[in-house]
N, C-alpha and C positions, 0 to 999 in steps of 0.2 A: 383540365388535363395537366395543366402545368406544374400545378403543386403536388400531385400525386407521381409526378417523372420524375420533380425534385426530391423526395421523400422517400422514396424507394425504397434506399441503400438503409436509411435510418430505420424506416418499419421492418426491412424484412431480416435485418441487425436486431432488434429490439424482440422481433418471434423467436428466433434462431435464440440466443439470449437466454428468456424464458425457458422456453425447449429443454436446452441445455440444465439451466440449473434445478429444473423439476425433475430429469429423470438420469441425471448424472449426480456425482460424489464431488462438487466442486467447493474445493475451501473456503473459507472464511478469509478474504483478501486483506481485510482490517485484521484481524485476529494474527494473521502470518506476518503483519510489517509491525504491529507492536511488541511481538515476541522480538523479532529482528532487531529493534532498536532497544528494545531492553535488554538485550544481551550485550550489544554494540556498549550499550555502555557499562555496564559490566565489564568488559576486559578496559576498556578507557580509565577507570577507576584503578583496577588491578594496575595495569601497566604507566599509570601516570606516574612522570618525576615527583618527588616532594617539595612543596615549596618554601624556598627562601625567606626569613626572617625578617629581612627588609621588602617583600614586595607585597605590592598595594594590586593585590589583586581582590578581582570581585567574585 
């Protein structure tokens, strides 16, 4: 009985879960944070200083 008291929270997390993503419209959570950082750097490009003739950057 103990490891089913302990697991509860996690199976009945992992139904709900499922549930959810079969019968609801829920995004692509990978797909939304590489947009987000591809754009992130996209303005980082646009708005970055130019760099100096003498620096040893990498």
């Amino acid at each position: 009985m103990g490891i089913i008291r302990s697991c509860f929270s996690f199976i009945a997390g992992t139904v709900c879960g499922v549930y959810i993503a079969q019968n609801y419209n829920v995004p692509n959570i990978k797909k939304v944070a590489n947009e987000a950082l591809f754009s992130a750097k996209q303005v980082e490009e646009k708005y970055r200083k130019p760099r100096k003739p003498g620096d040893d950057a990498v």
